[in-house]
Residue frames relative to the residue before (quaternion, step in Angstrom):
aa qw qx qy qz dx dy dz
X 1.0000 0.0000 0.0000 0.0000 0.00 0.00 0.00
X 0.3818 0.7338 -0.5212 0.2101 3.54 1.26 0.20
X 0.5300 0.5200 -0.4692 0.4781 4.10 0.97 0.29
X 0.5677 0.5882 -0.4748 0.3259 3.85 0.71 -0.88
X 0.3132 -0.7009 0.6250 0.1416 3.16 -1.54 0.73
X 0.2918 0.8689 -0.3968 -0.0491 3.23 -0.45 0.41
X 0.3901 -0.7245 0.4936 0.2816 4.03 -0.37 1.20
X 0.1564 -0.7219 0.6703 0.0714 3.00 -1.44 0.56
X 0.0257 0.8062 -0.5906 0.0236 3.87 -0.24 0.80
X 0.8601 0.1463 -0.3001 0.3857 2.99 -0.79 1.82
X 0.2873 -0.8004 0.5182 -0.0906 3.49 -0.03 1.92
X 0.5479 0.5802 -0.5784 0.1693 3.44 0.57 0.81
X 0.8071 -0.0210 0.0374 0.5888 3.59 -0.69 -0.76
X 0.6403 0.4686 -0.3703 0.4830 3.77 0.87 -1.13
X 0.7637 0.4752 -0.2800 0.3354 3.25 0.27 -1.27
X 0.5499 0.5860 -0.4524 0.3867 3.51 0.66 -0.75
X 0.6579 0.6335 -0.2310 0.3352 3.28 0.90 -1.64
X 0.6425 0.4511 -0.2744 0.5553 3.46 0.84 -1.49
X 0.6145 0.5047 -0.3885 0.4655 4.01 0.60 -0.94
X 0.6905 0.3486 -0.4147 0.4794 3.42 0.07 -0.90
X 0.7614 0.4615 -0.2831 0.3565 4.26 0.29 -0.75
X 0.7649 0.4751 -0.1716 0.3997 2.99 1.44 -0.46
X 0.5663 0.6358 -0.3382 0.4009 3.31 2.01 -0.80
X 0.8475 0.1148 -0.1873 0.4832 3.67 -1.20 0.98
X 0.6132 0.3057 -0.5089 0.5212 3.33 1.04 1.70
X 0.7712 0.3318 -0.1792 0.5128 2.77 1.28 0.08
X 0.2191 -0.7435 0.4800 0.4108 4.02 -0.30 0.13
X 0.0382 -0.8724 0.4840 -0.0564 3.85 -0.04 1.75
X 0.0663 -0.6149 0.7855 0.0238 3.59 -1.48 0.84
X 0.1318 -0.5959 0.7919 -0.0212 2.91 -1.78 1.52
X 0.1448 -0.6438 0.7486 -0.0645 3.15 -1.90 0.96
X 0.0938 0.6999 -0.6664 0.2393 3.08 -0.95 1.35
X 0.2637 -0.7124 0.6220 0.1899 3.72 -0.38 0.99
X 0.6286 0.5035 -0.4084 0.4295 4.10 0.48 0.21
X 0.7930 0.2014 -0.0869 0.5683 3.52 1.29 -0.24
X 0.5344 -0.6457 0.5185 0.1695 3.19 -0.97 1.95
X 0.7217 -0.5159 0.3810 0.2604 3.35 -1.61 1.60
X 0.3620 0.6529 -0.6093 0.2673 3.82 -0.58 0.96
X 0.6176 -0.6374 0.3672 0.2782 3.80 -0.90 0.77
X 0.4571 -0.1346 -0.8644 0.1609 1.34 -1.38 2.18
X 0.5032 0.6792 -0.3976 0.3570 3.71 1.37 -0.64
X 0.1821 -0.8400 0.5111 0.0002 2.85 -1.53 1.33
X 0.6500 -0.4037 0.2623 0.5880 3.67 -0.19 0.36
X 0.8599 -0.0007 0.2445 0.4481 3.44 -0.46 -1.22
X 0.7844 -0.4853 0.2973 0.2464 3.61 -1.32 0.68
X 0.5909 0.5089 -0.2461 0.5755 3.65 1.21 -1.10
X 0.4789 0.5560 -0.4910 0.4695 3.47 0.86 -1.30
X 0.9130 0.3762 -0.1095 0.1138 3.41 -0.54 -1.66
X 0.4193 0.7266 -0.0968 0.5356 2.92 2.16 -1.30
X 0.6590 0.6837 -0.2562 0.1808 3.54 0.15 -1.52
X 0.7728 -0.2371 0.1013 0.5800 3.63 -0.04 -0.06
X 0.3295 0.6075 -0.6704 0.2702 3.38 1.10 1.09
X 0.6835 -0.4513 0.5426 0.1865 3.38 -2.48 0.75
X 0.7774 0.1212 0.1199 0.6054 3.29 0.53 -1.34
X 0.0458 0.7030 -0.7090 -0.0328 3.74 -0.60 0.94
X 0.1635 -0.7519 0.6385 -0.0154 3.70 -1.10 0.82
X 0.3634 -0.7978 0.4781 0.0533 3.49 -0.67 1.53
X 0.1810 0.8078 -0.5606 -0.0218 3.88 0.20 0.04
X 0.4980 0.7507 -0.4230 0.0975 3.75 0.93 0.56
X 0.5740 -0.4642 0.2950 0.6066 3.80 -0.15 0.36
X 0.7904 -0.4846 0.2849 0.2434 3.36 -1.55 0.45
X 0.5911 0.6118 -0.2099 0.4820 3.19 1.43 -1.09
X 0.6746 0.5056 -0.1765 0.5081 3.72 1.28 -0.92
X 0.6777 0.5420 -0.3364 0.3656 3.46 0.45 -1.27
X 0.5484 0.4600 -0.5649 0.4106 3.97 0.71 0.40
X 0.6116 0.5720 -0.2220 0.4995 3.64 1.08 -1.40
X 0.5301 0.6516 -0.3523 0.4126 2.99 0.71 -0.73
X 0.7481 0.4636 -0.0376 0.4732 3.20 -0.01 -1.83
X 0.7043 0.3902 -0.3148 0.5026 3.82 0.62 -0.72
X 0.5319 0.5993 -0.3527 0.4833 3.49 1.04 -0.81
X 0.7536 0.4832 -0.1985 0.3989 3.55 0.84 -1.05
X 0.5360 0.7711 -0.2342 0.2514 3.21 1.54 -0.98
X 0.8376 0.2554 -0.2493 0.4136 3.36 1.27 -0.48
X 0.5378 0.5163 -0.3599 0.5610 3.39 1.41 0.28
X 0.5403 0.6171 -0.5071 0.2647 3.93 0.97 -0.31
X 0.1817 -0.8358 0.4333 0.2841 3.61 -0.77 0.25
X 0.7130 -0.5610 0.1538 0.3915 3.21 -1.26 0.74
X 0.6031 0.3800 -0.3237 0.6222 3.86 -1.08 0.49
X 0.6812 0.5851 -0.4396 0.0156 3.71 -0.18 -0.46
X 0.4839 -0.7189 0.3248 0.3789 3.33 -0.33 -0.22
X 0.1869 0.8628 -0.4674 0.0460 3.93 0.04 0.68
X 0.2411 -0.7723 0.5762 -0.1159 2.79 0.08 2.40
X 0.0551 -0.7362 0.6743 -0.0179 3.60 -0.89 1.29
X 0.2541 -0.7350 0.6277 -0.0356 3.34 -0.40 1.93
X 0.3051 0.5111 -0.7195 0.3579 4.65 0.94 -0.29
X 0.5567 -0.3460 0.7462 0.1165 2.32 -2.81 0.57
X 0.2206 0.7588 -0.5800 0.1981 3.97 0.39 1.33
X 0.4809 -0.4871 0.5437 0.4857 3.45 -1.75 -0.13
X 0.6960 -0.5226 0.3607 0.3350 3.35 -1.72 0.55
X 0.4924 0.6396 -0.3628 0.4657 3.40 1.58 -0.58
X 0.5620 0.6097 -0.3394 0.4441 3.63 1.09 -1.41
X 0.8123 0.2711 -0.1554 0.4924 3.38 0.54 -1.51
X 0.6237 0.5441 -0.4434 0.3441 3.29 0.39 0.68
X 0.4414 0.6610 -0.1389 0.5906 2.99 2.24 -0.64
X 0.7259 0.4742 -0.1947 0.4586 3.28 1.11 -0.85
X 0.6961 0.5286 -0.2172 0.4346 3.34 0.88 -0.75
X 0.7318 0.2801 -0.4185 0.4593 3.40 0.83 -0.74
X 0.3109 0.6193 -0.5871 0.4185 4.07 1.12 0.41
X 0.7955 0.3819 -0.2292 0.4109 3.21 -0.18 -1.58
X 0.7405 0.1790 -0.3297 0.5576 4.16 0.96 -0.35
X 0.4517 0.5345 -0.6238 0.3481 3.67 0.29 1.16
X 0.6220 0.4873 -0.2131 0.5746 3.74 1.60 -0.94
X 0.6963 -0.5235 0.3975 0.2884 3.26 1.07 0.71
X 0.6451 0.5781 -0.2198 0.4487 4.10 1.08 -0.26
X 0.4594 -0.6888 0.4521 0.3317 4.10 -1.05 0.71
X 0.2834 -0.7373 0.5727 0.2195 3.42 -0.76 0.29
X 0.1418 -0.7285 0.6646 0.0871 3.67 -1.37 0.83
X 0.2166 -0.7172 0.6527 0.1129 3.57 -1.00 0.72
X 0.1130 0.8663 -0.4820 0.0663 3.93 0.47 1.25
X 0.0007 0.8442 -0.5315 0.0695 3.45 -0.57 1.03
X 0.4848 -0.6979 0.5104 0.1320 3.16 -0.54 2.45
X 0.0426 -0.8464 0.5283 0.0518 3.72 -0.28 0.80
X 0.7309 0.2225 -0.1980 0.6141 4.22 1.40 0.36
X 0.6528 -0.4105 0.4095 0.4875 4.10 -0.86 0.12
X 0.3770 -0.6806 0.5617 0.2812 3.69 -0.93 0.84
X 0.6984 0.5521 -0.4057 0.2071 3.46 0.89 -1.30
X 0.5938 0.7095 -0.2537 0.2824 2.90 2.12 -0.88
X 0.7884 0.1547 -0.0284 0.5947 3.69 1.12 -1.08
X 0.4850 -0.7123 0.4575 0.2196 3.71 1.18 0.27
X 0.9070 -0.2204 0.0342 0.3571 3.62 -0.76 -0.70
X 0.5553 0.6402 -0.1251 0.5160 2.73 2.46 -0.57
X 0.2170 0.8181 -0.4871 0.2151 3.11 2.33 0.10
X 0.1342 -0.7750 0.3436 0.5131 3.65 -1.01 -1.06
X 0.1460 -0.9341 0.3120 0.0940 2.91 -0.95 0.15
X 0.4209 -0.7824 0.3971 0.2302 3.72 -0.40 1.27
X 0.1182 0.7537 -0.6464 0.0112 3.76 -0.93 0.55
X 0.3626 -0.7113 0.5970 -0.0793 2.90 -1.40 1.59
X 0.5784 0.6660 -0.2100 0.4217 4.15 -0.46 0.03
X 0.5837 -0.4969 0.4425 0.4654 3.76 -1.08 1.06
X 0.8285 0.3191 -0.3329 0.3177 4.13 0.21 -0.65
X 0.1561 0.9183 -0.3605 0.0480 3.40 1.13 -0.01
X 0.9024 0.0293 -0.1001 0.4180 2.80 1.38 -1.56
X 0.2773 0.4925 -0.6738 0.4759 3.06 1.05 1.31
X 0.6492 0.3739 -0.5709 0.3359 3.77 0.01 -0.26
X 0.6259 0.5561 -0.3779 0.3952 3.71 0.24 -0.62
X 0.6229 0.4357 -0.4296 0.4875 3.78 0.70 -0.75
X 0.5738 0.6041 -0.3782 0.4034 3.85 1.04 -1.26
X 0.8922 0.0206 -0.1375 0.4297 3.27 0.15 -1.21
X 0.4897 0.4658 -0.6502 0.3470 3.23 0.40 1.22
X 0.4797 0.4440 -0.5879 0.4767 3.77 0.60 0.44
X 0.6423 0.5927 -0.3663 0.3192 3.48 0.32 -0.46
X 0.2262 -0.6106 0.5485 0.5246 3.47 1.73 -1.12
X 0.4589 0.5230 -0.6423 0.3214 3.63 -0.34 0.86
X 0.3786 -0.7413 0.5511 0.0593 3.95 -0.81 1.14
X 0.2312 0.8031 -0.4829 0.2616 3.48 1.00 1.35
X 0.1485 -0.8021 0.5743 0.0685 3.82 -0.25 1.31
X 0.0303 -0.7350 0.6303 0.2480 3.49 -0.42 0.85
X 0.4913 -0.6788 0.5458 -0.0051 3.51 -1.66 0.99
X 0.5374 -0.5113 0.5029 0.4436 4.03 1.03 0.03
X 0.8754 0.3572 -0.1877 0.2664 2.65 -2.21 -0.63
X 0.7499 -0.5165 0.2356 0.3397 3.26 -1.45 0.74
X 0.7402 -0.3414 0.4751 0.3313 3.52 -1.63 -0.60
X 0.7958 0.2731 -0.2640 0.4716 3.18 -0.23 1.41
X 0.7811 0.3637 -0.2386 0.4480 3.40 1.44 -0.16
X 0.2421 0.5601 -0.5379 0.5817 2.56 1.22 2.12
X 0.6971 0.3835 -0.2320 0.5596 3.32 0.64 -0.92
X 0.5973 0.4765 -0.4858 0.4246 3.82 0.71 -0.35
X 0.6772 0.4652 -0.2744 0.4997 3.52 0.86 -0.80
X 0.5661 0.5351 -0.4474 0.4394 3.68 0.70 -0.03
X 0.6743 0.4418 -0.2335 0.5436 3.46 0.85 -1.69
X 0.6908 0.3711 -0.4797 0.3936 3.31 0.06 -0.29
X 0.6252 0.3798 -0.4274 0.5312 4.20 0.63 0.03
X 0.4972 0.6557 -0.3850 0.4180 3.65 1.11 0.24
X 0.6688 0.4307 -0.3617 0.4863 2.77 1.03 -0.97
X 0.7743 0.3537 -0.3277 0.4099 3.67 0.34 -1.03
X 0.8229 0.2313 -0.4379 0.2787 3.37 0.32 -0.29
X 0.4575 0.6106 -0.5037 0.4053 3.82 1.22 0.53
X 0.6728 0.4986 -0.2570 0.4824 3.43 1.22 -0.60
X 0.4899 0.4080 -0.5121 0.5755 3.46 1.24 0.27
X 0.5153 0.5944 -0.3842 0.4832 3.68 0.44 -1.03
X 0.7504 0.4932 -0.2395 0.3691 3.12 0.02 -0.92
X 0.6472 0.5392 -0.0778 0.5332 3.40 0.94 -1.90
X 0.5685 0.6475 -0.2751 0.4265 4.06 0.97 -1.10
X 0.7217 0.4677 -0.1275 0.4941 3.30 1.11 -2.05
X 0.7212 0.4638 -0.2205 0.4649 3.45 0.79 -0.83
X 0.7194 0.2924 -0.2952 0.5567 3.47 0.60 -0.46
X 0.5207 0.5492 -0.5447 0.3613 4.00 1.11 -0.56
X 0.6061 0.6243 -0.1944 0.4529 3.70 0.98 -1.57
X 0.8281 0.2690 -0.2584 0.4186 3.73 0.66 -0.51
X 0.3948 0.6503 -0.4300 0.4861 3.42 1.72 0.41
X 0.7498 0.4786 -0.1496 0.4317 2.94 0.52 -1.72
X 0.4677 0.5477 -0.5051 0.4756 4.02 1.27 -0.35
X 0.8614 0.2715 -0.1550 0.4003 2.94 0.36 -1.48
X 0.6636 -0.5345 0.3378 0.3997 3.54 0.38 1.28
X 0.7238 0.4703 -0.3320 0.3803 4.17 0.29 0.09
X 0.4893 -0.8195 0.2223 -0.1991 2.72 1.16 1.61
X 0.8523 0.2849 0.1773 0.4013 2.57 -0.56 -1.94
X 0.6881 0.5074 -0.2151 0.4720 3.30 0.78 -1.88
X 0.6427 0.5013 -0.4411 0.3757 3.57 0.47 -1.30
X 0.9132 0.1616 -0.1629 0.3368 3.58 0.18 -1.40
X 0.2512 0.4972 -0.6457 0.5223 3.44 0.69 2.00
X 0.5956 0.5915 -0.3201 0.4393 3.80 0.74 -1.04
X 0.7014 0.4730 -0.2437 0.4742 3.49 0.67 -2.10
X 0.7947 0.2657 -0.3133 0.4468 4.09 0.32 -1.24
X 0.6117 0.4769 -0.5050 0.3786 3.81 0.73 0.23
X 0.3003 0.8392 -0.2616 0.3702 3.42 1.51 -0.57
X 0.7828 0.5188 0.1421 0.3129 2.61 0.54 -2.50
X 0.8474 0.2624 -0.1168 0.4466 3.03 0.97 -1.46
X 0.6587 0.4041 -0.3615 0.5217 3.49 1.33 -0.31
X 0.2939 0.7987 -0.4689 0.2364 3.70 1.15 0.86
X 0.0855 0.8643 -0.4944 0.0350 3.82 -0.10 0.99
X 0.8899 -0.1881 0.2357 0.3421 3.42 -0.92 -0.55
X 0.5976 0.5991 -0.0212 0.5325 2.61 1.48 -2.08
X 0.6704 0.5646 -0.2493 0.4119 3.40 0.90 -1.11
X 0.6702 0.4465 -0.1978 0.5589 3.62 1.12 -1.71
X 0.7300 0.2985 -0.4850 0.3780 3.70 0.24 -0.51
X 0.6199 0.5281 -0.4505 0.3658 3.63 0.93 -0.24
X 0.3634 0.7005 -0.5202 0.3266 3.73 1.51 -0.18
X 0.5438 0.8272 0.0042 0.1412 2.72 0.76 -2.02
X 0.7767 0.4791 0.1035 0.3956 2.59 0.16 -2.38
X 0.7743 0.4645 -0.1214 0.4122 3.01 0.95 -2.16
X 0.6670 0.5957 -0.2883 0.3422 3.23 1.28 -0.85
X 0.6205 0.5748 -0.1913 0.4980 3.33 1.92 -0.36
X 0.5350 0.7335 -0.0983 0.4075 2.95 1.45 -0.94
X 0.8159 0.0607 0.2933 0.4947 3.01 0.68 -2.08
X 0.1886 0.8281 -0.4536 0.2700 3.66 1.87 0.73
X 0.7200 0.4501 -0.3538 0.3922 3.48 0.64 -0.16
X 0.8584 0.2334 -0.2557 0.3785 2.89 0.92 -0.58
X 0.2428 0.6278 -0.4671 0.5734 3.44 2.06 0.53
X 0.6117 0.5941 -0.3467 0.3907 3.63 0.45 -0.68
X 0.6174 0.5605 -0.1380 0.5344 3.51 0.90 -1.24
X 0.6535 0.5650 -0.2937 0.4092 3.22 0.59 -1.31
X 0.7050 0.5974 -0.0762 0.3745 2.94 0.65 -1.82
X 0.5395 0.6279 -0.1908 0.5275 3.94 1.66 -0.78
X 0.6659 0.5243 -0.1222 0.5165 2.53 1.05 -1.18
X 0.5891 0.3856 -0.2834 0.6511 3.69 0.25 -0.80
X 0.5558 0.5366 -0.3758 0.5118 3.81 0.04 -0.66
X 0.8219 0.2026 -0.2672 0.4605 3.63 -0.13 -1.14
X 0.3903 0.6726 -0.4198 0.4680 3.95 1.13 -0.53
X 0.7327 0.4334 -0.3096 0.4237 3.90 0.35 -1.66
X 0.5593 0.5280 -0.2733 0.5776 3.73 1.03 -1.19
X 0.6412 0.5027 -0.3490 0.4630 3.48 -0.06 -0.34
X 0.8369 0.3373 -0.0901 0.4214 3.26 0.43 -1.22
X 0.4961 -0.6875 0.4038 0.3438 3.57 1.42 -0.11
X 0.5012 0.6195 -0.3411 0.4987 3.45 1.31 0.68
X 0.2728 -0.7960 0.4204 0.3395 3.38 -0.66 1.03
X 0.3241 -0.8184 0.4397 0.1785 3.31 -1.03 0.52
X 0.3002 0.7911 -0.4895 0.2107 3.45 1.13 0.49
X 0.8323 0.1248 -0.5067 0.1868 3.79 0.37 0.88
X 0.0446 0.7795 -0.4472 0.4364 2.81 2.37 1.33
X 0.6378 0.3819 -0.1467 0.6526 3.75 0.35 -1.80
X 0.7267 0.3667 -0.4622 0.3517 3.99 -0.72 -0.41
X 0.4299 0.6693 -0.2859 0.5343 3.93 1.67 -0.94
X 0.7455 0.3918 -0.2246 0.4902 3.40 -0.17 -1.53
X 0.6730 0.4244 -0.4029 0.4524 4.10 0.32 -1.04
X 0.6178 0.6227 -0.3429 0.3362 3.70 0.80 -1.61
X 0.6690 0.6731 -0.1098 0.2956 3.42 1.03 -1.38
X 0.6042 0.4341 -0.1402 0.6533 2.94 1.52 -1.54
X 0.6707 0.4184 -0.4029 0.4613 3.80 0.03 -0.29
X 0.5886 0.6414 -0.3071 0.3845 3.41 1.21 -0.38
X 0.6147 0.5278 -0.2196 0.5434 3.28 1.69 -0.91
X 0.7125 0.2928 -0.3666 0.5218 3.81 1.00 -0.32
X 0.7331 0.4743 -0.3231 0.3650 3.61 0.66 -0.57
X 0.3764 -0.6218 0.5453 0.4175 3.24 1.15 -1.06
X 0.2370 -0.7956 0.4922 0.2621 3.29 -1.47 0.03
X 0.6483 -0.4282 0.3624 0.5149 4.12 -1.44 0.26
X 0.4009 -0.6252 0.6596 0.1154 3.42 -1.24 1.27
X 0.5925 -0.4887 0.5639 0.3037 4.17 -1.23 0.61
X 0.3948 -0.6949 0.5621 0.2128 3.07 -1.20 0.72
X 0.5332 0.5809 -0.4174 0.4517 3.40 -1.12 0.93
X 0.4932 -0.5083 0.4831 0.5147 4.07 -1.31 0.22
X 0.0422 -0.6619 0.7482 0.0145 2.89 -2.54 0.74
């Protein structure tokens, strides 16, 4: 593949990664307006964009429309412009019919684990008419890109949706790590949190579930409680309180049942 052109747009953490796996198998311009012109970085978008084969997007979510218009008139026809951002499916639908108005294939690509963690072997879902020419591309390359069907954006719908749960652990971790540690237990909480964690199974999630239907009133309470505990301690408590509302709406709506017979 030492003829393939391929752009790279955006030199942060992702990009660096894909640059460093990708330089001298490929013939690569990156373009990042945060980072003066040095190899692979080129001045300006067109620079990079131009008669590249494969143009790959790695810019934060907010960007990856601009992005993509910016590209729109230098992309060339047939190419591939596989936008791997963390966008809404709307975004990446927005994106695609840019990239197939200039005459180019759209990829819906969704980074689905830490890059720094496995590098090119990250994985990654892609959705979109180019899906599976992008997968053959970057699986010669050693990139671990499963393309999934269906349109533009339901890659990214399946990303955000593990966003939610695992930013909302993230999220839940900090908050409860911060109210242990007010209240001097420290120590105890995060033995509790990684046993918690590790003996988490199936069994566990459908009882999440279940219980939450089950026992919403008084999980509800519970939850107040912890709420007035976080106040107390001087800890904010904003996904303590967001827990306690979720719950209660649980008790009038009900809640999603596991997939599978019951």
């Amino acid at each position: 593949m030492d003829g393939l052109r391929v752009a790279l747009l955006g030199y942060g953490e992702v990009g660096r990664v894909l640059a460093g796996g990708l330089g001298g198998r490929v013939r690569l311009r990156a373009y990042d307006p945060a980072h003066p012109p040095a190899s692979p970085l080129v001045a300006g978008n067109a620079d990079a964009v131009r008669g590249a084969d494969v143009v790959i997007a790695v810019t934060t979510g907010a960007d990856s429309l601009a992005a993509c218009a910016e590209s729109r008139p230098h992309l060339k026809p047939g190419a591939l412009y596989a936008d791997l951002s963390t966008a809404a499916p709307g975004d990446k639908r927005a994106i695609a019919e840019l990239a197939g108005s200039a005459g180019a294939v759209a990829v819906d690509g969704a980074i689905m684990a830490p890059v720094p963690l496995r590098g090119l072997a990250t994985p990654i879902l892609a959705s979109g008419p180019g899906a599976e020419r992008f997968a053959a591309f970057a699986g010669a390359l050693g990139m671990d890109v499963t393309p999934i069907g269906g349109a533009p954006g339901d890659a990214a719908a399946r990303k955000l949706l593990r966003s939610v749960l695992v930013k909302g652990l993230s999220a839940l971790a900090v908050e409860a790590r911060r109210a242990a540690e007010a209240a001097g237990l420290g120590e105890w909480f995060w033995a509790h949190l990684v046993e918690t964690v590790t003996d988490a199974d199936e069994r566990f999630l459908t009882r999440l579930l279940e219980g939450a239907g089950q026992h919403g009133v008084r999980r509800v309470h519970e939850m107040r409680a912890a709420t007035r505990m976080l106040e107390e301690l001087g800890v904010p408590s904003d996904m303590t309180a967001a827990t306690a509302a979720a719950l209660h709406r649980a008790t009038e709506t009900g809640v999603p049942r596991p997939p599978g017979p019951r």
